[in-house]
C-alpha positions in Angstrom: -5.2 -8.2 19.3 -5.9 -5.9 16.7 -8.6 -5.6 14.7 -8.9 -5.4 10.6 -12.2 -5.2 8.0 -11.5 -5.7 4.2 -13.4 -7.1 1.2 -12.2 -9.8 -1.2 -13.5 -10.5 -4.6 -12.2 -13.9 -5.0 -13.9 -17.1 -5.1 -12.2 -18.3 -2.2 -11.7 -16.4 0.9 -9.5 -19.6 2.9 -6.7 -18.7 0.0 -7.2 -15.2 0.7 -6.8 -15.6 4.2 -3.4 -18.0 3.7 -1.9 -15.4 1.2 -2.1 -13.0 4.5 -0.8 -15.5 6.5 2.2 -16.4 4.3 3.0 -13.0 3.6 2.3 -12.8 -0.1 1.5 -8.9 0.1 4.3 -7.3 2.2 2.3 -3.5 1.8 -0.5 -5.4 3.0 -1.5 -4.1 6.9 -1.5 -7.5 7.7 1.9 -8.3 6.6 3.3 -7.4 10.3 0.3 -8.6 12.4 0.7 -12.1 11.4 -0.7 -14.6 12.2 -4.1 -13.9 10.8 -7.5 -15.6 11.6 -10.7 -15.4 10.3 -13.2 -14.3 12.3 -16.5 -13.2 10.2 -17.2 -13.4 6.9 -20.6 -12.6 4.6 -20.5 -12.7 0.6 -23.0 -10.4 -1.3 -23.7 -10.3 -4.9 -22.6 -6.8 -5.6 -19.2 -5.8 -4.7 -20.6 -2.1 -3.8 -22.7 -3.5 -0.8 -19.8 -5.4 0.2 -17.8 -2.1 0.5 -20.5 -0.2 2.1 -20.6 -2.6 5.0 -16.7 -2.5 5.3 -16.7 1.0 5.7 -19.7 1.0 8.4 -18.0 -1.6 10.4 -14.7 -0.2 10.3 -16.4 3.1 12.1 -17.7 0.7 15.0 -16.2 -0.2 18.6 -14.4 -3.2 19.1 -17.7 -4.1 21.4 -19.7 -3.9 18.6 -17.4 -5.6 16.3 -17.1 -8.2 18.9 -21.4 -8.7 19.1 -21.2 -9.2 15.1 -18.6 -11.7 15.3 -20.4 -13.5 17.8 -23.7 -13.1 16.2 -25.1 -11.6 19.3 -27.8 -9.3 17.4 -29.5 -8.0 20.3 -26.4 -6.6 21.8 -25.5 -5.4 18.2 -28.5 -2.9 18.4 -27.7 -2.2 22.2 -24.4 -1.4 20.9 -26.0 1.3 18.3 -25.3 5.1 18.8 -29.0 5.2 16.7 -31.0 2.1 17.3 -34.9 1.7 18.2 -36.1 4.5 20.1 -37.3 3.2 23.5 -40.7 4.3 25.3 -39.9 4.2 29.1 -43.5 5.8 30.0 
């Protein structure tokens, strides 16, 4: 299974996804991984903030990509090279 983060600036991300899935874009990296599914979407009002979570999560494990899709939070920050310092004392 392979793994890919993009952004869309469409109304409508279930015709996005179906233009993947009938091949519309053949340079598209998607073109030969078909079937595609959906697994996590979010909208934001500014396209820039949608772009700057696309790049952070394409920099992430496929364990932390897989706590985001689930919407496990606390294993999200376990997952974190930088999260909450810890005071084992």
């Amino acid at each position: 299974m392979g793994d890919y983060t993009g952004t869309y600036r469409g109304e409508d991300v279930d015709t996005r996804v179906s233009e993947h899935n009938l091949g519309v874009y053949k340079n598209a990296y998607t073109y030969k991984r078909r079937p595609v599914t959906l697994v996590w979407a979010e909208q934001f009002q500014w396209a820039v903030d949608a772009i700057d979570l696309e790049r952070q999560i394409k920099g992430w494990s496929r364990a932390k990509k897989e706590a985001l899709i689930r919407g496990d939070w606390d294993g999200l920050q376990k997952l974190a090279r930088r999260g909450p310092k810890r005071d084992d004392s």
